[in-house]
DOMITOR-193005 format. One record per residue (C-alpha): residue in one letter; y, z, x negated. Coordinates in steps of 0.2 Angstrom, whole numbers, padded with zeros to 4 digits, always signed. Each point is the difference from the previous one (the first is absolute). Example, Ala and Ser with C-alpha at 12.3 -4.5 7.8 and 13.67 -1.06 7.14 Angstrom:
REM DOMITOR-193005
A-0022+0039-0062/S+0017-0003-0006/
END
This chain:
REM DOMITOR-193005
X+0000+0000+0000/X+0018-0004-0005/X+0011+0017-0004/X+0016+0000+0007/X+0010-0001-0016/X-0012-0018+0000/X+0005-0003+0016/X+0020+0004-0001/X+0002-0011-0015/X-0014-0013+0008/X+0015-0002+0018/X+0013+0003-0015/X-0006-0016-0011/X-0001-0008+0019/X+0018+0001+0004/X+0003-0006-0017/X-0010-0015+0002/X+0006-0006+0019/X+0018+0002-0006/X-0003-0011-0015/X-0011-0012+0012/X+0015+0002+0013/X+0013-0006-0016/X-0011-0014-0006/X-0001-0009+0016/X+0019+0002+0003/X+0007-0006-0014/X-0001-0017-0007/X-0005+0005-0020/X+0001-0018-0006/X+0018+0007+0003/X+0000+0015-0009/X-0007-0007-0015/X+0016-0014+0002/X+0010+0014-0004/X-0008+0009-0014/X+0010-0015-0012/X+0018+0004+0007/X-0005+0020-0004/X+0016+0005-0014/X-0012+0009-0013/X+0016+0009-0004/X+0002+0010+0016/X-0019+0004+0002/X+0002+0008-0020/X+0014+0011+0007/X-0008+0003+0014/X-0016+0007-0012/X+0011+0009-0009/X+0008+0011+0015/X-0017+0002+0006/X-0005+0009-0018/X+0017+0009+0001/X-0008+0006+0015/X-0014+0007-0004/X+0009+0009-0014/X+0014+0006+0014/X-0015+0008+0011/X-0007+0007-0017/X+0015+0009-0004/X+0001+0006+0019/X-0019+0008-0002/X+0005+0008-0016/X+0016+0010+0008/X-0014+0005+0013/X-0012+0006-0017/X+0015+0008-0007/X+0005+0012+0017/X-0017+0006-0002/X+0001+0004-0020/X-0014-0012-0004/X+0004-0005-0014/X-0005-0021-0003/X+0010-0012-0009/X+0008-0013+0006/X-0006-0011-0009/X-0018+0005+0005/X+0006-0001+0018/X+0004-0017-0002/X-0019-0004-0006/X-0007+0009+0014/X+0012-0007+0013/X-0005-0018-0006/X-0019+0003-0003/X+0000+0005+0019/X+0009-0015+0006/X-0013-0011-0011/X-0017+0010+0009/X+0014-0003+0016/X-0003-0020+0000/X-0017+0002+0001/X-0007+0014+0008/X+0002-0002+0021/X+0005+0017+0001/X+0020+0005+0004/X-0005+0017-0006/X-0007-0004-0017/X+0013-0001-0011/X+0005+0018+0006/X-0018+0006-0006/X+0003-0009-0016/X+0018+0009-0004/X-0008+0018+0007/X-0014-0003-0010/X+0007-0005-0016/X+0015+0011+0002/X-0011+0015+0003/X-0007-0004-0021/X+0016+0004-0007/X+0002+0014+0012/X-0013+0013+0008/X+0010+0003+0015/X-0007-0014+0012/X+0009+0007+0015/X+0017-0002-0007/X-0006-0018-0007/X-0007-0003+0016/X+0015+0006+0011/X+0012-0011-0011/X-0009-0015+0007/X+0001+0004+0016/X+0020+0005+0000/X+0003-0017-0009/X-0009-0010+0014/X+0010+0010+0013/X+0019-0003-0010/X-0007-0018-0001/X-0003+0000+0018/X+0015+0007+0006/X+0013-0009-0010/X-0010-0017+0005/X+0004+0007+0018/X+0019+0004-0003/X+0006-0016-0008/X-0010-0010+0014/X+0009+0011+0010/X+0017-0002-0007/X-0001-0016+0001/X-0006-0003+0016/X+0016+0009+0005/X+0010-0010-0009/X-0007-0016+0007/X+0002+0005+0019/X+0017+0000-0003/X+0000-0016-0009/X+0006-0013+0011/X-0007-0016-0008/X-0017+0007+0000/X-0014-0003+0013/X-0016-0002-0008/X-0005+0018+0001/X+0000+0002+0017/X-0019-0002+0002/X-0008+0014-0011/X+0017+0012+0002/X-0009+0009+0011/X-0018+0005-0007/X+0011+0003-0016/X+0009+0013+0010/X-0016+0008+0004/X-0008+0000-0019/X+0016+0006-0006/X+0002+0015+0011/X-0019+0004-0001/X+0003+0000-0020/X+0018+0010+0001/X-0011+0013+0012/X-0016+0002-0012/X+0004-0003-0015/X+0005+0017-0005/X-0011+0013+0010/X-0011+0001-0016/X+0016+0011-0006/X+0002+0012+0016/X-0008+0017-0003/X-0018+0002-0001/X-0012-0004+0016/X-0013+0008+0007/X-0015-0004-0010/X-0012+0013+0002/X-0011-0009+0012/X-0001-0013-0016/X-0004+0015-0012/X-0014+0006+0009/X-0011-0017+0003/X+0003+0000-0019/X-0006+0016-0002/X-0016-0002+0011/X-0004-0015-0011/X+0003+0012-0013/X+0016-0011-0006/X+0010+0013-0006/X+0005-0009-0016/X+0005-0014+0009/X+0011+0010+0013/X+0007+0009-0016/X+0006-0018-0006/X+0007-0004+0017/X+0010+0016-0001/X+0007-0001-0016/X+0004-0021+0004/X+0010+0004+0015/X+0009+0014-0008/X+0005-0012-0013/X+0005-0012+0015/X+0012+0013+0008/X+0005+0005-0018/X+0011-0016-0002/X+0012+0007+0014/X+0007+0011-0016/X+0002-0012-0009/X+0012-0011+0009/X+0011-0007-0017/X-0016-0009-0003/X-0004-0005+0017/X+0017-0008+0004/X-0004-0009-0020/X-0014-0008+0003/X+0006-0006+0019/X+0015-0007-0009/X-0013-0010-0012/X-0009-0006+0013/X+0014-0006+0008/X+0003-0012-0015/X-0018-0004+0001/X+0003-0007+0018/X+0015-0012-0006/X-0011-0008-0015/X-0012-0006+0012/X+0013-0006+0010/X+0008-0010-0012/X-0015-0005-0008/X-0004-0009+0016/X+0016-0007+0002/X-0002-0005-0019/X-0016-0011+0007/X+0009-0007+0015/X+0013-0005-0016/X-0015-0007-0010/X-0004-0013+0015/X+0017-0006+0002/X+0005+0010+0017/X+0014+0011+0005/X-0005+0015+0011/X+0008+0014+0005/X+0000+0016-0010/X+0005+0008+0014/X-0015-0004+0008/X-0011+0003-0012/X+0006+0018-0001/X-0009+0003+0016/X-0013-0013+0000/X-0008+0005-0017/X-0001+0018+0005/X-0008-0004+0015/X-0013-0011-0009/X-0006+0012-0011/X-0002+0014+0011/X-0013-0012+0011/X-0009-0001-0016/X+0000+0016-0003/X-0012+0002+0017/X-0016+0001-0004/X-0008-0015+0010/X-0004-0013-0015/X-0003+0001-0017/X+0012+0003-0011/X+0014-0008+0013/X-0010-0018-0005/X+0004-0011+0018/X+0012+0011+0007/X+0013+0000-0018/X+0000-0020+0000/X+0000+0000+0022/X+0014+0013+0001/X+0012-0010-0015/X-0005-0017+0011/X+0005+0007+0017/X+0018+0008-0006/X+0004-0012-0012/X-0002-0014+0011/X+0013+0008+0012/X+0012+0000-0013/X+0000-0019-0002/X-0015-0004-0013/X-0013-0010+0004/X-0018+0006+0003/X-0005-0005-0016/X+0014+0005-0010/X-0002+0020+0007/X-0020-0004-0004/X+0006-0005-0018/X+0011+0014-0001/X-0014+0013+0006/X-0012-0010-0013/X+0009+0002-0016/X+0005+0018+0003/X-0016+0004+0003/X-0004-0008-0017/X+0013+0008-0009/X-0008+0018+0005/X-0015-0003-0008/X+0010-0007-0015/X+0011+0014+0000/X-0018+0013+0001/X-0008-0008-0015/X+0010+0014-0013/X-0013+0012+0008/X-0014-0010-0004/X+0005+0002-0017/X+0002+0017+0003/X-0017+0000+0006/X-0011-0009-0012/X+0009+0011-0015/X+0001+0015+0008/X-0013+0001+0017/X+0004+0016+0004/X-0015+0001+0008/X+0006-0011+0017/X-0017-0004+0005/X-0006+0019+0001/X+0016+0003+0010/X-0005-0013+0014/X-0019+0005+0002/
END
């Protein structure tokens, strides 16, 4: 019989493959490949290098996170990490692996896996709610902006993803909750180590509510990490010879990568080059030319990952063990 971790990424691998399908039979590639020739090599190399800024921005952001907590990694070190889990990333279907990668890694040059662990958790949440508040921003600022009108048909549900992110993403800090219905199953399967990690993770969670300097830092970085990708598409849309609004992208982009951050596909394959197709193509590209864009940005992250598999075949640090 199939498990359901099988099973999950068996209807994950699905949706995947029916959006691909679903792409392929709408758009003419004999047209795509027409356009690969008129693609300005200069703008995709700036485009690569923003995306490895990137990486090194969000690196720096998990270090102030590491720092908060006294663990004490250099940044340098950081860095290795952070690109040797965006390399395991483009390759393993799960969203949560490169997480287990930096915990697990992390946690060798520290003992105190709770406070590695709730780093990693705090830096999803500040990436999540900065990706919310400059969608949000902009959205306000469009609806107000007479000459636009082609946000009208997903205003709505980006209403409703924006105030369920606004709403959530900060319980993790309120004080404790009941747990002691959790501690005793644990206890009855005679867990108690494991309920003693739980305790000492979410008393590292909360902890961060001290430590509010470092808080409002990384949110600050995250923020920058949010215009790179913006530009960086607008740097594509450059590459291809079309004008689009920056304007536009400020809330389009946003939205696109919170849809791939739901866990429906693997690794955001389908639903990455679906979504850039869709919104791009309402801001005057063609179907092709949003495709093309989709295409050579999701070639540039695996460029842009292959640093950690450098990292990986001099250093290991014993990634496979971490996965199994």
């Amino acid at each position: 019989m199939i498990n359901k971790k099988k099973l999950f990424f068996l209807l994950r691998l699905s949706v995947s493959a029916l959006l691909i399908f679903f792409i392929v039979v709408k758009v003419d590639f004999q047209k795509v490949l027409a356009l690969v020739p008129s693609i300005k090599l200069g703008y995709v190399l700036l485009a690569l290098l923003w995306l490895l800024l990137d990486r090194l921005v969000m690196s720096y952001r998990w270090a102030i996170l590491l720092k908060a907590k006294d663990i004490k990694i250099s940044l340098f070190e950081i860095v290795k990490i952070y690109f040797l889990s965006s390399f395991w990333s483009t390759f393993l279907p799960s969203s949560v692996a490169p997480d287990i990668i930096k915990v697990y890694v992390a946690s060798k040059h520290n003992s105190n896996t709770p406070d590695v662990m709730s780093s990693v958790v705090v830096d999803r949440i500040i990436g999540l709610f900065s990706l919310s508040l400059v969608a949000l921003t902009s959205l306000l600022i469009l609806m107000y902006y007479p000459q636009v009108q082609s946000v009208e048909g997903y205003r709505g549900a980006l209403w409703v993803i924006l105030a369920v992110l606004l709403l959530t993403l900060f319980l993790p800090f309120f004080d404790r909750v009941p747990v002691g219905r959790a501690k005793g199953i644990l206890t009855l399967f005679r867990l108690n180590f494991l309920w003693n990690f739980l305790v000492r993770f979410y008393d590292s969670m909360v902890g961060y509510k001290a430590k509010r300097a470092s808080l409002f830092k990384a949110f600050s970085v995250a923020l920058v990490n949010h215009v790179l990708a913006i530009f960086m598409i607008y740097v594509l849309s450059l590459s291809l010879g079309v004008g689009v609004s920056v304007l536009h992208l400020f809330i389009l982009v946003p939205l696109i990568n919170f849809l791939i951050m739901v866990p429906i596909s693997v690794g955001g394959l389908g639903i990455q080059e679906g979504a850039y197709v869709y919104f791009l193509s309402q801001l005057g590209m063609s179907v092709q030319e949003a495709l093309t864009v989709a295409i050579v940005f999701r070639v540039l992250m695996v460029v842009a990952s292959l640093p950690g598999g450098v990292v990986y075949i001099s250093e290991g640090f014993g990634v496979k063990k971490a996965l199994t």
